[in-house]
C-alpha positions in Angstrom: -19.5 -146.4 -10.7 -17.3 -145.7 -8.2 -14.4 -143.3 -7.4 -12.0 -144.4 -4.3 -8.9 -143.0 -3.0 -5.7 -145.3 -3.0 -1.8 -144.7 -3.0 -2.0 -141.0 -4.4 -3.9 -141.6 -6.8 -8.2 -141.7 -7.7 -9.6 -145.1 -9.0 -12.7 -144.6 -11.2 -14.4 -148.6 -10.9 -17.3 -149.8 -12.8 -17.7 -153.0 -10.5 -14.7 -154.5 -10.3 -13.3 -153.6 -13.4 -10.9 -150.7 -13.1 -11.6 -148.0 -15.7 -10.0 -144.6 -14.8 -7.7 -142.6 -12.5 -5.8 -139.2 -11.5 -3.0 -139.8 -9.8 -0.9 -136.8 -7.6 1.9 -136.5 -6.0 3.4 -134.1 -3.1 5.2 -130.8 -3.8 6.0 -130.0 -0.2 3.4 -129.7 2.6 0.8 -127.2 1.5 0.8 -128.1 -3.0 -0.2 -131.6 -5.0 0.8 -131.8 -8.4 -2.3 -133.5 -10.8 0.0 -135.3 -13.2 -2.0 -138.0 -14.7 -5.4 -138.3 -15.4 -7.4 -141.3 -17.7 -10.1 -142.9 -18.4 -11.0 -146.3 -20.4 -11.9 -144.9 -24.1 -14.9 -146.8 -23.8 -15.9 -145.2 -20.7 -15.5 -141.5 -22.4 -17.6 -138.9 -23.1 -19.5 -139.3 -19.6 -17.6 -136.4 -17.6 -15.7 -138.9 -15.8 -12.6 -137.2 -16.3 -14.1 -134.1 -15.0 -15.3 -136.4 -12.2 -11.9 -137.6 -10.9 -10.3 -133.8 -11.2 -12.6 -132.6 -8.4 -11.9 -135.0 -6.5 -9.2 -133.7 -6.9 -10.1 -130.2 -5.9 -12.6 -131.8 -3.0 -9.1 -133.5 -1.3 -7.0 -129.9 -1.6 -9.6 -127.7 -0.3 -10.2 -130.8 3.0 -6.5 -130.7 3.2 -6.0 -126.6 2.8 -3.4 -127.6 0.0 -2.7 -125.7 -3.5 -3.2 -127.8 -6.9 -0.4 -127.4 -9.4 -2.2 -129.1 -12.6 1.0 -130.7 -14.7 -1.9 -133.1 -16.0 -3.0 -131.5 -19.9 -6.6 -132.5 -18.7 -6.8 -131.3 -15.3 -5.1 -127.6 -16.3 -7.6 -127.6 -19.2 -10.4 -128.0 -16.4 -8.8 -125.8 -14.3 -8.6 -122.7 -17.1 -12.3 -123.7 -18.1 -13.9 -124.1 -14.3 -13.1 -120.4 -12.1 -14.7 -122.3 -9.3 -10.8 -123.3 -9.0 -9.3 -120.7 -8.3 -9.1 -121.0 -4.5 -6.8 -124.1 -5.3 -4.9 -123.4 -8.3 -2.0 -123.0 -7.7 -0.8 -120.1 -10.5 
């Protein structure tokens, strides 16, 4: 499996068979919004999920950006993980 970056968004790919994402948008030049994050229900239970969010976390700290998670999931790993912090944007 595979997670690659395309159009704001993460694409989690067993083969060629898409099976998950997070997708983000802009809020200005220094925040992303997490609004959307999914995986294939017969893909869950592996930490996938967990998988795409840092990513998530991975591109804001490269970028020097805050993360405002709007996502249920992602701000649910964002109260649970305090490695976070430096990107949460509270």
């Amino acid at each position: 499996m595979e997670i690659l970056e395309e159009n704001a968004r993460f694409v989690l790919k067993d083969g060629d068979k898409e099976i998950g994402e997070m997708t983000w948008s802009k809020a200005g030049e220094t925040r992303m919004i997490i609004d959307h994050t999914f995986v294939d229900p017969a893909y869950r239970g592996q930490g996938l999920a967990e998988k795409l969010v840092a990513k998530g976390v991975e591109k804001a700290r490269k970028e020097q950006k805050k993360i405002i998670p709007l996502c249920p999931f992602a701000k649910k790993e964002f109260e649970r993980k305090p490695e976070y912090a430096d990107v949460w944007n509270q």
